[in-house]
C-alpha positions as CSV (number, residue, x, y, z in Angstrom):
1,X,6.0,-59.8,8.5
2,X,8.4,-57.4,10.8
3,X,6.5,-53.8,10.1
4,X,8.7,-50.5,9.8
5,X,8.1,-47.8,11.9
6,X,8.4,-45.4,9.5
7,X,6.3,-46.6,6.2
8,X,2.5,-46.6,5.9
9,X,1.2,-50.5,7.4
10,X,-1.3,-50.7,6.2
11,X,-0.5,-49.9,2.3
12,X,2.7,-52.6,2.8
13,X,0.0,-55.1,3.7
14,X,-2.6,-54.4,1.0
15,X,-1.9,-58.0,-1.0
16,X,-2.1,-60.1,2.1
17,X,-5.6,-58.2,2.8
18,X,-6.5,-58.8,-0.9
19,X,-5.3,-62.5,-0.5
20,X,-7.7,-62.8,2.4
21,X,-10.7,-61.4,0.6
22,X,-10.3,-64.3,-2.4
23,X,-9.7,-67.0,0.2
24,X,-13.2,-66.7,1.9
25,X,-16.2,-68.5,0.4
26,X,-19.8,-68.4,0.1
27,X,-21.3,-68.2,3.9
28,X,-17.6,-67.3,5.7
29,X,-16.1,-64.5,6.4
30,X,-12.6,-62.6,5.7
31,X,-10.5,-62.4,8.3
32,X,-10.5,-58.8,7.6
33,X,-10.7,-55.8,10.4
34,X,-10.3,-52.2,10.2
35,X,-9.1,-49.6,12.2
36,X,-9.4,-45.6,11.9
37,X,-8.7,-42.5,13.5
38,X,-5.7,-41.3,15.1
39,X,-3.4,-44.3,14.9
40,X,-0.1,-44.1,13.1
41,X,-1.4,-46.5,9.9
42,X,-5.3,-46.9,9.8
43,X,-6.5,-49.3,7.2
44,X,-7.1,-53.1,6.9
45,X,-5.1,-55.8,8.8
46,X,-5.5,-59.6,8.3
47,X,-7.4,-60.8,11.7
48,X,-4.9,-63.4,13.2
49,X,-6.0,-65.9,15.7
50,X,-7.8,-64.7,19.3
51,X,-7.2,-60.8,17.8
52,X,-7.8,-58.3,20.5
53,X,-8.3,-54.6,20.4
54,X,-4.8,-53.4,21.8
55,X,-3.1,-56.0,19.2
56,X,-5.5,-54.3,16.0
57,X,-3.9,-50.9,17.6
58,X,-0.5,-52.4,17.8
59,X,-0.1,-53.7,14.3
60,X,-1.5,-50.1,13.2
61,X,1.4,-48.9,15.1
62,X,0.3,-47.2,18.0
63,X,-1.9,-44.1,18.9
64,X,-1.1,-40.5,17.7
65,X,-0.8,-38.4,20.9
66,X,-4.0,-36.9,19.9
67,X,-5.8,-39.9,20.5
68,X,-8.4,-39.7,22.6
69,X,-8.0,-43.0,25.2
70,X,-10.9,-42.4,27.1
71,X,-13.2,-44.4,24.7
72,X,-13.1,-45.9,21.5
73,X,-15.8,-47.1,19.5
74,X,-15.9,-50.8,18.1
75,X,-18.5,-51.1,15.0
76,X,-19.6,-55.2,14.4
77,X,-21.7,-56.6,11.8
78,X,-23.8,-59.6,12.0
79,X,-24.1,-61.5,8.8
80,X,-26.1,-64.6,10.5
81,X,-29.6,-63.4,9.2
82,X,-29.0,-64.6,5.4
83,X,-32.3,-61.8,4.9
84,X,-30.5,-59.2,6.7
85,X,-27.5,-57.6,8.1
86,X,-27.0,-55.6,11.2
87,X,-24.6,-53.6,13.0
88,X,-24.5,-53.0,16.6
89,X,-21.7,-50.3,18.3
90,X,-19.9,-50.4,21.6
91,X,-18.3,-48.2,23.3
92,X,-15.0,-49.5,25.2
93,X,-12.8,-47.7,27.5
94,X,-9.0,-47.9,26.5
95,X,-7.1,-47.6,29.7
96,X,-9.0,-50.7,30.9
97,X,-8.4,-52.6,27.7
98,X,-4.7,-52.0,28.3
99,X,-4.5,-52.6,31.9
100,X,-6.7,-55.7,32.0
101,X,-7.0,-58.6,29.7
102,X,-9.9,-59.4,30.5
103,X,-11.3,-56.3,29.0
104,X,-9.9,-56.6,25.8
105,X,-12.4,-57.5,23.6
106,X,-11.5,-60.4,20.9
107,X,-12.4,-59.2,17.9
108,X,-14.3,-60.7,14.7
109,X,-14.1,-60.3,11.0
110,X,-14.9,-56.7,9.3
111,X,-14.9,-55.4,13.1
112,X,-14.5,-51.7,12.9
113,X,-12.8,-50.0,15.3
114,X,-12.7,-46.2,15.7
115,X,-10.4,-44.0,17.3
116,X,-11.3,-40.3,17.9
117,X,-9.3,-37.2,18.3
118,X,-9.2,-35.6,21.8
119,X,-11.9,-32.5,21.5
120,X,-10.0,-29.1,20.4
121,X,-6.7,-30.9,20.2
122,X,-4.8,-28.5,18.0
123,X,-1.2,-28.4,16.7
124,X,0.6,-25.8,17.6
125,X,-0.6,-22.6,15.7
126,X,1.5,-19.6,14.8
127,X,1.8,-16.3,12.9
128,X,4.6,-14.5,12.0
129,X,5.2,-11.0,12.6
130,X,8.0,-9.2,10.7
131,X,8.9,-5.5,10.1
132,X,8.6,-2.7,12.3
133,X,7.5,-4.6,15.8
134,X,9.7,-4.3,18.6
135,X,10.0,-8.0,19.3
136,X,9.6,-9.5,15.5
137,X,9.0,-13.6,15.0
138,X,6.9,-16.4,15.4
139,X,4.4,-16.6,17.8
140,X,2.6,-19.2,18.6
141,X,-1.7,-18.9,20.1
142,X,-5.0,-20.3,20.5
143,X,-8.1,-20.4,18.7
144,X,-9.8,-17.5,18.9
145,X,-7.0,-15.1,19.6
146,X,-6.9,-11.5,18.0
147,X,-4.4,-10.1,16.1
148,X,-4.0,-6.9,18.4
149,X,-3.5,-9.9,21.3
150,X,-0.7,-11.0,19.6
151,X,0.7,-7.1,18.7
152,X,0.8,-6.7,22.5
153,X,2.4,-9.4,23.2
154,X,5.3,-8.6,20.7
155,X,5.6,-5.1,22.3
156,X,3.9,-3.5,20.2
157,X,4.9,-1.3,16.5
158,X,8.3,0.4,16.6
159,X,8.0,4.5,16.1
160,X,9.0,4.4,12.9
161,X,6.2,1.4,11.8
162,X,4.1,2.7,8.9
163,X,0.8,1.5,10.0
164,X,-1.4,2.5,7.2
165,X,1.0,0.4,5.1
166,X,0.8,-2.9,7.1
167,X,0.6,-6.2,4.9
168,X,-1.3,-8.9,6.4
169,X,-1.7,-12.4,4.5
170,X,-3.0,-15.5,4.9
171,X,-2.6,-19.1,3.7
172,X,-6.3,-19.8,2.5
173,X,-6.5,-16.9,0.7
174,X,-3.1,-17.6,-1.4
175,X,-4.7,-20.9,-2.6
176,X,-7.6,-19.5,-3.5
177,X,-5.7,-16.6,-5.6
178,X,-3.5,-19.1,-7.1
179,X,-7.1,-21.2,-8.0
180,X,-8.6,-17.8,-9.6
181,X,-5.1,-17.0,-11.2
182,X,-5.3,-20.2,-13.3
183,X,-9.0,-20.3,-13.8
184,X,-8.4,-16.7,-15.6
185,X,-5.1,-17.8,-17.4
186,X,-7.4,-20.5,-18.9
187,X,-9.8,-18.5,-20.1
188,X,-7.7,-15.7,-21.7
189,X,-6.1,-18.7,-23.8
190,X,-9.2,-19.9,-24.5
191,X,-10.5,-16.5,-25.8
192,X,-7.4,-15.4,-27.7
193,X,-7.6,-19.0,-29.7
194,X,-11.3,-18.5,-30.2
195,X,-10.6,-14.8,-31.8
196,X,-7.6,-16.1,-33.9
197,X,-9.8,-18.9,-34.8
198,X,-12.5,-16.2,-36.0
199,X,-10.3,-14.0,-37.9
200,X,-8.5,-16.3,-39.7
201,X,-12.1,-17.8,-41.0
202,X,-12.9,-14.1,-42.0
203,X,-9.6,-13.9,-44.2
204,X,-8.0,-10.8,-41.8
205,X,-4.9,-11.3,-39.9
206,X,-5.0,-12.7,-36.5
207,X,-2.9,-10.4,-34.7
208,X,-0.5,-13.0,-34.1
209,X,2.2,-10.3,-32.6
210,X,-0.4,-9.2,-29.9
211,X,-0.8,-12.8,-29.3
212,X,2.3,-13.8,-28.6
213,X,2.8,-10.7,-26.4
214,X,0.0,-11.5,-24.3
215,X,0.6,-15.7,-24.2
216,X,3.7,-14.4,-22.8
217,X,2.9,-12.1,-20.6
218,X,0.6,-14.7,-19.2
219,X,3.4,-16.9,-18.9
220,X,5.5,-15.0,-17.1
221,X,2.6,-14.3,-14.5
222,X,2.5,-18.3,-14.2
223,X,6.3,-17.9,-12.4
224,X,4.8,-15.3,-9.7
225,X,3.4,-16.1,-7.0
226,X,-0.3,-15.0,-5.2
227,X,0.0,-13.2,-2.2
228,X,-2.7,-13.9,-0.6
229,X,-3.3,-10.3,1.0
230,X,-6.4,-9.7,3.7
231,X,-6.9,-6.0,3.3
232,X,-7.2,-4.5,7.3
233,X,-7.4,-1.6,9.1
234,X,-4.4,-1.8,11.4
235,X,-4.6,1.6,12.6
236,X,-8.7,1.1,13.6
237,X,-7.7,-2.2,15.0
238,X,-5.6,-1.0,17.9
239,X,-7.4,1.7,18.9
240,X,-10.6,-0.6,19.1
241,X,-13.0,1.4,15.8
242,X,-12.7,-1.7,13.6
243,X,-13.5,-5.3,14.1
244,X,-10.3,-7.2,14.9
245,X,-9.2,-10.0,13.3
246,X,-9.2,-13.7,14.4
247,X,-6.0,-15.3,13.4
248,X,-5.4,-18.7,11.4
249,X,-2.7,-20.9,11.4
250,X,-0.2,-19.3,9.0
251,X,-1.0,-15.7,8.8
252,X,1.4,-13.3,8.2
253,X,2.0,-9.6,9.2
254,X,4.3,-7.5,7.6
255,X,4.9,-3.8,8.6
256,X,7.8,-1.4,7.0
257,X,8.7,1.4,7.9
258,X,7.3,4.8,7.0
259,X,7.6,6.0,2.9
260,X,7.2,9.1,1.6
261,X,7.2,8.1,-2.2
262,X,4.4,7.5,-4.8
263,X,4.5,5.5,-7.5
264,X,3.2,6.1,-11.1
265,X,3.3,3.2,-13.5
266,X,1.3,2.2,-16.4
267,X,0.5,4.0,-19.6
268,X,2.3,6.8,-19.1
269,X,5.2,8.7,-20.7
270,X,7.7,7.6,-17.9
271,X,7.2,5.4,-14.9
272,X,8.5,6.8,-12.1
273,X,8.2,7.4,-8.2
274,X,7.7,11.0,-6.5
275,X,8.3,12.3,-3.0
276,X,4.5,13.5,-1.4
277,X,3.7,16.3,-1.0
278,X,0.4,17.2,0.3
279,X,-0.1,20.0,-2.2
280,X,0.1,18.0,-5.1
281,X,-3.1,15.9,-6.6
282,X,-4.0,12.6,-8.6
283,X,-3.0,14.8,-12.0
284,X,0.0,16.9,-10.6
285,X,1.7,13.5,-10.3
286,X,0.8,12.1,-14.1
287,X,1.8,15.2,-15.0
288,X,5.7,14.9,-13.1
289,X,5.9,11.5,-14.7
290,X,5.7,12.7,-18.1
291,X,1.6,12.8,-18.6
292,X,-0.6,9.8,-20.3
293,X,0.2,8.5,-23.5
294,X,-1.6,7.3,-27.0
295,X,-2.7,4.0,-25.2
296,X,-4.1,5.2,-21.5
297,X,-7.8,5.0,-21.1
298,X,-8.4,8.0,-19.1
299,X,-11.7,7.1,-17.4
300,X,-10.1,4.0,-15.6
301,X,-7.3,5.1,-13.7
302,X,-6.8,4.0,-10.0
303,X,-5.0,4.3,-7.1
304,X,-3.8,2.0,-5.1
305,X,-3.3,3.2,-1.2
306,X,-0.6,2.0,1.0
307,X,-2.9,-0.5,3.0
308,X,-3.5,-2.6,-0.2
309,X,-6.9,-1.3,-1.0
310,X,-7.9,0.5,-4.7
């Protein structure tokens, strides 16, 4: 068999392996062994004649370059005792494997071998910073960098950055939004079937209209997308009053540039925006766009501020 360096071995070789396993009898053993770790395709391999460890790596394709080659770690059972098995490990040092034969252990069936990464190996990490930075883009860092580390580096906020209004997301978060998002999508469906269910056992109408209006209002939330937003304190950050934040792969900042409007939206007469003005209060501006109307529950308006938080 001539493997491709491009497909997965170790899956293109699973009948021969399965072949192997049928072949062997009571009181032998498959000519099975495995490799894992950081090598191209870990899995099972048959065990040809006088097998050594660089030949096991070989036919797994090679080492990923983070593979640590200091020392890898062969695993062998011992099936003698009929009462009981064992299993002893060794450790054997790559480079002399490679460089002399002699050191190249033969290997046995179901030998294990076990390649480890090299400690803190790390693909390259990066965050974006976009808006009002004087050097916006990718930048790449190391573990345990800050945020404001990276700020410096990109010259810091332009004069016209609105700092209070900074959006900073992150990966992790997104999935677990998106988790929630669906988890609560469920249950609304689940609770407007239940309450159709009820009604129409009682003999009233279901409200099918309201429904429908909210099934598809759900639906159309399916099509967005979370965002995934880390509330901070930009502001506190770089002038050292808040805890700074240690960055993941992925993150995102985003900072526009300054606005002066507010927004009103929701129940209310007409949805609209407003320039500030410091004179005006929570009320003043309900009352530009129109006031409340029949629907608005009073006691649970909120605002949401420029940062992200309510």
């Amino acid at each position: 068999m001539v493997f491709s360096n491009v497909s997965n071995r170790a899956a293109g070789i699973a009948e021969i392996v399965q072949s192997l396993r049928q072949q062997a009898r009571s009181g032998e053993m498959a000519q099975i062994a495995t490799i894992t770790g950081t090598v191209r395709s870990p899995g099972e391999y048959p065990l040809t004649k006088d097998m050594t460890l660089t030949q096991l790596i070989a036919a797994a394709g090679g080492l990923k370059e983070e593979a640590y080659t200091q020392v890898v770690e062969l695993s062998r059972h011992d099936f003698s005792n009929v009462e009981r098995a064992t299993a002893d490990h060794f450790s054997i040092t790559l480079a002399e494997a490679i460089n002399d034969p002699s050191k190249d252990p033969q290997l046995q069936p179901y030998d294990l071998i076990s390649v480890r990464t090299i400690p803190e190996f790390r693909k390259s990490l990066s965050i974006s910073l976009m808006g009002e930075v004087r050097f916006p883009g990718h930048y790449r860092f190391k573990r345990g960098e800050k945020l404001s580390e990276v700020i410096e580096r990109a010259g810091g906020l332009t004069e016209l950055a609105h700092i209070d209004a900074a959006v900073f997301t992150r990966s992790g978060l997104r999935e677990q939004e998106t988790k929630r998002l669906q988890e609560l999508r469920q249950r609304l469906r689940a609770d407007i079937a239940s309450r159709s269910l009820e009604k129409t056992n009682e003999g009233k109408s279901a409200g099918i209209d309201d429904s429908a209006k909210i099934l598809a209002d759900l639906k159309a939330s399916e099509a967005s997308e979370a965002l995934g937003r880390l509330v901070i304190d930009l502001a506190g950050i770089l002038d050292q009053t808040m805890d700074d934040v240690t960055l993941k792969d992925g993150d995102l900042l985003a900072i526009p540039e300054y606005r002066q409007e507010i927004s009103v939206v929701g129940e209310i007469q007409h949805p609209s925006a407003h320039l500030f003005n410091s004179k005006l209060t929570i009320e003043d501006y309900i009352d530009l766009s129109g006031g409340i109307n029949h629907r608005a529950d009073r006691k649970r308006m909120y605002v949401v501020k420029a940062d992200g938080s309510v």
